[in-house]
Backbone bond lengths (Angstrom), bond angles and torsions (degrees), N, CA, C in turn:
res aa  C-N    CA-C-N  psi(-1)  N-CA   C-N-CA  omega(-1)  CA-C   N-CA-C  phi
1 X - - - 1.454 - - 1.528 108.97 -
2 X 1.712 109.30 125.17 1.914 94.11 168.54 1.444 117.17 -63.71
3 X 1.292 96.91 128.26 1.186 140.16 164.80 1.917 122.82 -43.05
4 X 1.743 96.80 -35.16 1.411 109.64 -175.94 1.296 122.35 -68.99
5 X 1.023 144.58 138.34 1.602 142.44 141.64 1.624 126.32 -114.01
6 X 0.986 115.00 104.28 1.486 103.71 151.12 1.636 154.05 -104.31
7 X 1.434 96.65 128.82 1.524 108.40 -152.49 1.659 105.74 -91.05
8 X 0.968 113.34 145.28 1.841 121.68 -179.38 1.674 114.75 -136.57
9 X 1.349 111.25 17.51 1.736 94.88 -174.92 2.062 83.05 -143.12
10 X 1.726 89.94 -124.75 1.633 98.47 -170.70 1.697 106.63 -57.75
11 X 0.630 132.88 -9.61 1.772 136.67 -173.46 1.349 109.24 -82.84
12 X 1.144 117.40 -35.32 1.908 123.10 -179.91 1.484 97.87 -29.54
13 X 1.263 108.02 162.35 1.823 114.21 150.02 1.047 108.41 -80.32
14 X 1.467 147.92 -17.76 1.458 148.35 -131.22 1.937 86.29 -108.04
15 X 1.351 124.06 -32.03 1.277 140.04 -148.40 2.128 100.79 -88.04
16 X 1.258 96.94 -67.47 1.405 95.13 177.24 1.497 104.02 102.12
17 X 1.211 111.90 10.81 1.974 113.54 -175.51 1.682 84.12 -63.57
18 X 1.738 104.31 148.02 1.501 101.24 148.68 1.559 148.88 -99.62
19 X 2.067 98.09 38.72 0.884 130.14 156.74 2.042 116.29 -85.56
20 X 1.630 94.32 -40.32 1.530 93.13 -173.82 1.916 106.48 -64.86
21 X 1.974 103.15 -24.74 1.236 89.46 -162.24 1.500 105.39 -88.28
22 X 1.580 120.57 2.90 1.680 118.00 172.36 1.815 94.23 -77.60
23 X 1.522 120.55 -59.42 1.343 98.32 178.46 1.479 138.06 -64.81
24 X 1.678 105.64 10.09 1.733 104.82 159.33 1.263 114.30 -96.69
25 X 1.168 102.57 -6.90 1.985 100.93 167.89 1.433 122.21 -116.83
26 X 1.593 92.06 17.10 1.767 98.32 151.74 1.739 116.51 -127.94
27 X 1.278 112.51 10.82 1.286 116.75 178.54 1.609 112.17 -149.34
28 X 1.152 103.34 176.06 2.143 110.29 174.21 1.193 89.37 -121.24
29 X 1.377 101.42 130.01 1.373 139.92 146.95 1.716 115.46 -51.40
30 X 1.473 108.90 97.74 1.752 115.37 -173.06 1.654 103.08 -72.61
31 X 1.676 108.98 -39.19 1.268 108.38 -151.49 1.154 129.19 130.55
32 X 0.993 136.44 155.51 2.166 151.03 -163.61 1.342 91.78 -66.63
33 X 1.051 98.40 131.47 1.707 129.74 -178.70 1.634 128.91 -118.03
34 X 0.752 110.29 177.81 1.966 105.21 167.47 1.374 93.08 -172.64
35 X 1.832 110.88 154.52 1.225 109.40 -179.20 1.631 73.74 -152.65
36 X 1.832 106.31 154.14 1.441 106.35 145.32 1.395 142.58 -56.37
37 X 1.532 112.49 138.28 1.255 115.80 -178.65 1.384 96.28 154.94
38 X 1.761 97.27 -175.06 1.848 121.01 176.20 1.314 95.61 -107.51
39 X 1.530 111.83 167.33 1.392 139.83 -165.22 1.595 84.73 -129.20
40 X 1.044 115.61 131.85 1.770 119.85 171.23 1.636 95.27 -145.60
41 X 1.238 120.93 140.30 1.461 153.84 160.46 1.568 115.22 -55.27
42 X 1.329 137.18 97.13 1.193 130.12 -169.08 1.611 90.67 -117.03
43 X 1.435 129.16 18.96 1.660 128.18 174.00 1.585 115.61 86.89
44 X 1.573 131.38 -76.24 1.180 94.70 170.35 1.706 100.00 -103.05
45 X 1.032 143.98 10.48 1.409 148.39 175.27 1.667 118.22 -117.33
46 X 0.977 119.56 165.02 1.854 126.91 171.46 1.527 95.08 -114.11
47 X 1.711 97.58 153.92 1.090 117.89 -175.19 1.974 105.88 -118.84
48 X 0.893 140.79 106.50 1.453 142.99 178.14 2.012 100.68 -68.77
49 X 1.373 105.26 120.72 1.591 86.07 150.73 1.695 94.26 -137.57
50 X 1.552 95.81 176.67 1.530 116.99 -144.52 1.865 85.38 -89.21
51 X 1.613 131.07 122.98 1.126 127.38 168.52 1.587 90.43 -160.43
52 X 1.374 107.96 166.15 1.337 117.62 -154.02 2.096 96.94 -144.73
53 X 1.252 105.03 151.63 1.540 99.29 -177.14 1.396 112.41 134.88
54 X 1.351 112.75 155.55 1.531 105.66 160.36 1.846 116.47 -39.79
55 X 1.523 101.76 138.16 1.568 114.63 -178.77 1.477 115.67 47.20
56 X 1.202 103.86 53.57 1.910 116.91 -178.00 1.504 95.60 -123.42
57 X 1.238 128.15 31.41 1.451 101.96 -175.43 1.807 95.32 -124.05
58 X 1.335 121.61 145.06 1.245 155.36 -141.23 2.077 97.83 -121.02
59 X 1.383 115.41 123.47 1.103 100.67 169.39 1.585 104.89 -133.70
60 X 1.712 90.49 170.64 1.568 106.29 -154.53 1.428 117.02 -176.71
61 X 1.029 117.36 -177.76 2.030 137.81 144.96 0.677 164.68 -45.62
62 X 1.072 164.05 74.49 1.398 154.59 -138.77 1.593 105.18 -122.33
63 X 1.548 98.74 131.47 1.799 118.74 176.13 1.189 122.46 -116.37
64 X 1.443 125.02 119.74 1.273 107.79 160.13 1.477 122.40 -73.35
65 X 1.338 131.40 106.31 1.519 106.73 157.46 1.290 138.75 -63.48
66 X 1.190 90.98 148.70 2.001 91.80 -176.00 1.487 112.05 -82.38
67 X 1.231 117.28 -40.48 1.871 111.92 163.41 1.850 87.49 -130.54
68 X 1.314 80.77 124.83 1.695 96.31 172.84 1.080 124.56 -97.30
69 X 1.602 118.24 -14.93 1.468 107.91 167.33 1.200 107.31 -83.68
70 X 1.538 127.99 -33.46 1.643 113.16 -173.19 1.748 94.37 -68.34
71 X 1.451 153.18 -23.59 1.148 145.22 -133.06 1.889 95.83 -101.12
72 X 1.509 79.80 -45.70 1.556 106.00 -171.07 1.571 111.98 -47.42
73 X 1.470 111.99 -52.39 1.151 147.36 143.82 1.815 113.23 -6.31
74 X 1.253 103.83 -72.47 1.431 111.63 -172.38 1.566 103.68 -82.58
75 X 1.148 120.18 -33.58 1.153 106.35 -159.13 1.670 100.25 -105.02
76 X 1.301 119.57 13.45 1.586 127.49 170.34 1.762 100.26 -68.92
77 X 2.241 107.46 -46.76 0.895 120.17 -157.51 1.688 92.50 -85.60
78 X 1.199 135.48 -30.47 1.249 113.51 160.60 1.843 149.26 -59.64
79 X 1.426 79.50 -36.18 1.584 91.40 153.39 1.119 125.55 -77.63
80 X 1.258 139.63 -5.57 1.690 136.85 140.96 2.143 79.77 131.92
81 X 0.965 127.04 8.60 1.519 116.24 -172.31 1.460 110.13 -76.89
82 X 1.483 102.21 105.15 1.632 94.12 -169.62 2.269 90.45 -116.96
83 X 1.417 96.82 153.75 1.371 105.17 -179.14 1.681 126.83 -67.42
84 X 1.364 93.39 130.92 1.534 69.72 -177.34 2.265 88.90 148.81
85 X 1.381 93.51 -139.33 1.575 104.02 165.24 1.418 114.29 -66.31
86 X 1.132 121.64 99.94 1.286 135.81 -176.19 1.898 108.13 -56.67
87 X 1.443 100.36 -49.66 1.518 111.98 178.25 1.700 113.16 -40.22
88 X 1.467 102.07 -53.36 1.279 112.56 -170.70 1.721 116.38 -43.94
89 X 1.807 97.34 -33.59 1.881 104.02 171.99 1.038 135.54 -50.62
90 X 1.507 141.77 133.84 1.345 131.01 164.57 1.635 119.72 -57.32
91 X 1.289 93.54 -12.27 1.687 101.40 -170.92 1.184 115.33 -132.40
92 X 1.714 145.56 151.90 1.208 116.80 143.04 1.386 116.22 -152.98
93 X 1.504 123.81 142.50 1.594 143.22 -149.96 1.687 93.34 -68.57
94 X 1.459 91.58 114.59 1.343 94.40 167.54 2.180 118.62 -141.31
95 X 0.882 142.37 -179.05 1.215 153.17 -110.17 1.501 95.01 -145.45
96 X 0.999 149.38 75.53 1.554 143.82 174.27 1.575 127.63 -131.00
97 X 1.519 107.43 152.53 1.751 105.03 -174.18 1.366 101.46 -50.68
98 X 1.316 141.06 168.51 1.703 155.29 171.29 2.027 109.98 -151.47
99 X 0.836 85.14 83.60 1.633 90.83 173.83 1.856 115.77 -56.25
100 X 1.356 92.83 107.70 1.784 97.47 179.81 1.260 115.01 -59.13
101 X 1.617 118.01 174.55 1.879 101.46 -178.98 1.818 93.23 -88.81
102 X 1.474 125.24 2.98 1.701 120.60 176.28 1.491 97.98 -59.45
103 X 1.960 117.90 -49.93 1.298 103.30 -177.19 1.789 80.68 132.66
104 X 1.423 113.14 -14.74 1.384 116.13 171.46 1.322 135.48 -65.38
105 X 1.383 148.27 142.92 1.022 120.29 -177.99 1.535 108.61 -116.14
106 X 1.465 135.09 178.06 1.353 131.99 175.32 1.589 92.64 -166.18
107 X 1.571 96.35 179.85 1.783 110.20 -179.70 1.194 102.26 -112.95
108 X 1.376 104.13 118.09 1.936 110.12 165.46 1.213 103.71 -117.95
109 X 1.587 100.32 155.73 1.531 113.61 134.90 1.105 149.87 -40.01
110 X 1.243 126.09 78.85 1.616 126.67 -174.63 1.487 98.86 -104.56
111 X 2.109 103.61 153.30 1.108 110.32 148.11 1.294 128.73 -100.64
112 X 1.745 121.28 140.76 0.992 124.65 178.84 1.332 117.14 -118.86
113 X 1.292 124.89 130.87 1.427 163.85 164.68 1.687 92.14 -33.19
114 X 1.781 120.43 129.11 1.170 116.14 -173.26 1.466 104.35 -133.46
115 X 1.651 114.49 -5.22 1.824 121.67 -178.10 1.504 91.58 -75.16
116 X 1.686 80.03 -172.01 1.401 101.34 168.15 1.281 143.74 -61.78
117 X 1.202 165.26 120.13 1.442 147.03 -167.13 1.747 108.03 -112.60
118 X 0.929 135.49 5.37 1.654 151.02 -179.64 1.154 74.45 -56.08
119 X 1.073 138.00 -105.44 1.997 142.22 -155.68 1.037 139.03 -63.52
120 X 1.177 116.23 -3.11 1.229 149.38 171.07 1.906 126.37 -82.14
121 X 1.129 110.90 147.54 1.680 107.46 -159.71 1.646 105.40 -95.33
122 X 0.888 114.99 114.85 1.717 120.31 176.63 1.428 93.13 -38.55
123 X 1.411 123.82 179.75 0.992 138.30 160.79 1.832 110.28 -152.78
124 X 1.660 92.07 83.96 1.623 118.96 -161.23 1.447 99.57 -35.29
125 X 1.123 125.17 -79.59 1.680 142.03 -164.54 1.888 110.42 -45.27
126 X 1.539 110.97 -31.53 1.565 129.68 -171.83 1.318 97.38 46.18
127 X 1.497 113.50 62.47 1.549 127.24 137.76 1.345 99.04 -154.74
128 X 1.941 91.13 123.77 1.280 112.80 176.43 1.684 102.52 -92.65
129 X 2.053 97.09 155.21 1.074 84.15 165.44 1.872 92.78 -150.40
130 X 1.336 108.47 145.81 1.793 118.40 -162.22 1.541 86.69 -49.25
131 X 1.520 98.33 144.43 1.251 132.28 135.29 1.793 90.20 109.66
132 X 1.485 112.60 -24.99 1.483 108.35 176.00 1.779 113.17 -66.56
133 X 1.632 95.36 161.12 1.533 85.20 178.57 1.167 122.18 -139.60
């Protein structure tokens, strides 16, 4: 199973959630990442959705987990991913290129944002940071 994840909202190290600090003591921290997409404002969290183009790129993290299915596991249930109708999620675990800051690329785990974004506030730069909106 890949091993990778990359995180862009409460999960950062930069953040201090004490969700980000269970996944630094179940994974290594690779390093600043970027993947395509938008940054959207969901208030106290960001929402990633999948778009491609000039100024579409999303920055962030990258983790190795050390067991990824038990990790995968918890943090499916933190992102609201419950089994069943997938649609019904705000989010859902998916498999995508993530460009390292080496210039490397690999396939992580990202979550992606599946509501609406019409009302919602871009977040131009695609680095969030708490409490902005």
């Amino acid at each position: 199973m890949n091993p990778h994840l990359f995180v862009y909202g409460t999960l950062l190290s930069t953040v201090g959630h004490p969700m980000g600090d269970r996944l630094r003591q179940e994974a290594r921290l690779i390093g600043e990442a970027s993947i395509e997409g938008k940054l959207f404002s969901l208030g106290k969290y960001p929402g990633l959705i999948e778009a491609a183009g000039a100024g579409a790129r999303v920055h962030g993290e990258v983790y190795a987990l050390n067991t990824p299915a038990a990790a995968l596991r918890w943090l499916d249930a933190y992102e609201g991913i419950l089994p069943g109708d997938q649609d019904q999620n705000d989010y859902k675990r998916v498999e995508r290129p993530v460009q390292l800051a080496s210039g490397e690329e690999i396939i992580a785990w990202v979550y992606v944002y599946q509501g609406p974004v019409a009302a919602l506030s871009l977040i131009p730069d695609g680095r969030w940071t708490p409490g902005a909106k």
